[in-house]
C-alpha positions in Angstrom: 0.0 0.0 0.0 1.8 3.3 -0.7 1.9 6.1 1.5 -1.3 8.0 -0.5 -3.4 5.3 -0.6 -3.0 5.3 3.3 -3.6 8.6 3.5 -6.4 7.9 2.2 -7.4 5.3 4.9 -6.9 8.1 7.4 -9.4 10.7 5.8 -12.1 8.0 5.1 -12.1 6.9 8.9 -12.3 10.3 9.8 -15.1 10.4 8.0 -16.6 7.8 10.2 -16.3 9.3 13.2 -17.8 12.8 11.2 -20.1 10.6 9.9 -23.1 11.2 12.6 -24.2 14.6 11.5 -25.8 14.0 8.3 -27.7 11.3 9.2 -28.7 12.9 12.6 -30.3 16.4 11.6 -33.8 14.7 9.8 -34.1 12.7 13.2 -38.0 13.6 14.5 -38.1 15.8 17.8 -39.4 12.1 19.7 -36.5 10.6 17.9 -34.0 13.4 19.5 -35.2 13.3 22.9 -34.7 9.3 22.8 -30.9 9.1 21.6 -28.3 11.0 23.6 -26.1 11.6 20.4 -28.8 13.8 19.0 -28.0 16.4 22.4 -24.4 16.6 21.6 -22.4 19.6 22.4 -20.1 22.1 19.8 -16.5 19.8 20.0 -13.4 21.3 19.0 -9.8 19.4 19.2 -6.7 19.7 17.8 -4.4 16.6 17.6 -2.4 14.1 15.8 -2.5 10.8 14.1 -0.4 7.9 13.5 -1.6 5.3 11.1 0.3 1.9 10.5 -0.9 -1.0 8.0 0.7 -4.0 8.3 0.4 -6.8 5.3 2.5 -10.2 4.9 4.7 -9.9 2.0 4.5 -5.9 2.6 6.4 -3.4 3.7 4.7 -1.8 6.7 3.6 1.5 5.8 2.9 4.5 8.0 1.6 7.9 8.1 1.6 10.2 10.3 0.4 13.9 11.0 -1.9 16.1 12.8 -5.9 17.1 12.5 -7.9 20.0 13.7 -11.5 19.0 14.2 -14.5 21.8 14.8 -17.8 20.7 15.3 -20.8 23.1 15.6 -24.4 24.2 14.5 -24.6 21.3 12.2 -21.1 22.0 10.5 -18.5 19.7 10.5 -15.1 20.5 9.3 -11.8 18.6 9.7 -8.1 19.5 8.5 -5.5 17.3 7.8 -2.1 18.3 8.4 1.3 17.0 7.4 4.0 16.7 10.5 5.3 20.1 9.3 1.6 21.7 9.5 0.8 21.9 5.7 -2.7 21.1 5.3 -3.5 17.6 3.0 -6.8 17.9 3.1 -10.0 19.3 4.3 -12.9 17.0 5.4 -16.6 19.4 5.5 -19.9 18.0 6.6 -23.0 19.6 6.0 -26.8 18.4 6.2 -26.5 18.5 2.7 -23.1 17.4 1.2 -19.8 15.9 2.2 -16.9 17.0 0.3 -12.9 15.7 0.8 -11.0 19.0 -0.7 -7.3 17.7 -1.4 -4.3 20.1 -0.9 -3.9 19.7 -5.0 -7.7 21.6 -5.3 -9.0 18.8 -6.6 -12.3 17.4 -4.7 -14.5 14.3 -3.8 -18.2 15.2 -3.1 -21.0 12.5 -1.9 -24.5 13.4 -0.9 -23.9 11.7 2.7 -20.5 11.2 4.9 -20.8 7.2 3.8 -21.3 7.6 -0.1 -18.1 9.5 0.6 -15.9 7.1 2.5 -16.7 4.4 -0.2 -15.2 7.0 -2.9 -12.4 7.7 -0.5 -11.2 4.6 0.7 -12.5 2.2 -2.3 -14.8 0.3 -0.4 -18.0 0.1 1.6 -17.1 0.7 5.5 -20.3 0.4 8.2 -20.9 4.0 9.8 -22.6 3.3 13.6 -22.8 6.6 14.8 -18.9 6.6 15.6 -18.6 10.4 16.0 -19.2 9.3 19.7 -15.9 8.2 20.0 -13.8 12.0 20.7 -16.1 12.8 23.5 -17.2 11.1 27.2 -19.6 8.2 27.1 -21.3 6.4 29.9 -23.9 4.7 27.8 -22.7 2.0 25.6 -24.5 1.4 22.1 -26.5 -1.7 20.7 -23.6 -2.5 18.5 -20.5 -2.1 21.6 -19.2 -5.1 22.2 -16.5 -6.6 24.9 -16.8 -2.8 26.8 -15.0 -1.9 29.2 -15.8 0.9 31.6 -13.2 3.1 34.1 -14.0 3.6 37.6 -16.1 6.7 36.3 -18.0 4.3 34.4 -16.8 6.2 31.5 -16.7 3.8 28.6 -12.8 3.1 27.8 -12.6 0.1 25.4 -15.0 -1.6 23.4 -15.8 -3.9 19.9 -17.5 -2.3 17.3 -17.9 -2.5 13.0 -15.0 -4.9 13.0 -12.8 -2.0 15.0 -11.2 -2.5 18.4 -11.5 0.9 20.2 -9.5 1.9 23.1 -9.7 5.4 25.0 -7.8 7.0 27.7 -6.8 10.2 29.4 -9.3 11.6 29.7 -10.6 15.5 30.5 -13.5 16.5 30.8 -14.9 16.6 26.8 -13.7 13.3 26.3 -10.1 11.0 25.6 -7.4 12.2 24.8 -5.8 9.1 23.5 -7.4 6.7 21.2 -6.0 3.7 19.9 -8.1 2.2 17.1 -7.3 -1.8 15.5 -8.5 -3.3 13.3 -7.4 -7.1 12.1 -9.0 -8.5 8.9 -7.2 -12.2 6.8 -4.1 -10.3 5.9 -4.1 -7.0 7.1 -3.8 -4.7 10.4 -4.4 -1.3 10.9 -3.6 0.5 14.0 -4.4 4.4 14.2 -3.8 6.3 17.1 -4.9 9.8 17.7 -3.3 12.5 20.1 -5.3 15.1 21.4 -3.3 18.0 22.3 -5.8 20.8 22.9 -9.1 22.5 21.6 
């Protein structure tokens, strides 16, 4: 895999976690009132990532670099940053379009967050309302498995859409260390994301 293509990983699971907004604003008022993701808060963090892929026969590959993530009235909108603080690319989510603008100009557009991660990554990855994942959860969802809670009863590790999720230092938005696996036939994937600040 070359270094682009995991680049590309990176933005498309980013996507994932951005992917909640789009599919949460046409959500009925009963509906809101019912799901404590639809009463989340403006988030923003800024960070970095590490992303290794690891494939028998294959030269491990790794990326690495930093993110700023802001999250309010509806808007999404993620930067991806090379380790020297050049943008790569910029991730925005609307109610009404996702677009992946690349550092070149040249852009990827989708109608929701998951039409897009199939044009960025190349395949069809399951979105499960993983924006939950920067900030402080108590209650685990349907799909969690194996979770694991601190003394807090903060939610710190769990299963879920193939993934194994782990979180850790927390303050008080959310982790500030996530460690995310994933271990298909012949190929790992181990991302971990810093959070330095807001």
């Amino acid at each position: 895999m070359r270094l682009w293509a995991c680049a590309r990983v990176v933005c498309g699971l980013t996507l994932l976690v951005l992917a909640g907004c789009t599919t949460q604003q046409s959500v009925t008022p009963t509906e809101q009132s019912a799901s404590p993701v639809q009463t989340l808060q403006a988030l923003s963090r800024v960070g970095r990532f590490a992303l290794r892929v690891e494939e028998p026969l294959v030269p491990t590959q790794a990326v690495q670099g930093g993110f700023t993530w802001r999250d309010a009235q509806g808007r999404l909108e993620l930067d991806l940053t090379n380790p020297f603080g050049n943008i790569l690319a910029r991730i925005e989510v609307t109610g009404k379009r996702a677009v992946l603008t690349q550092n070149t100009g040249s852009k990827l557009e989708a109608a929701t967050p998951e039409e897009l991660v199939k044009i960025a990554v190349g395949e069809a990855i399951p979105v499960q309302g993983l924006r939950t994942w920067l900030r402080n959860q108590t209650v685990a969802e349907p799909s969690m498995a194996r979770v694991s809670r601190d003394d807090q009863r903060r939610i710190t590790g769990f299963e879920q859409a193939g993934w194994r999720v782990e979180l850790s230092r927390f303050d008080a938005m959310g982790p500030r260390l996530l460690i995310l696996s994933r271990q298909d036939d012949t190929k790992k994937i181990v991302i971990r994301l810093v959070i330095d600040g807001t």
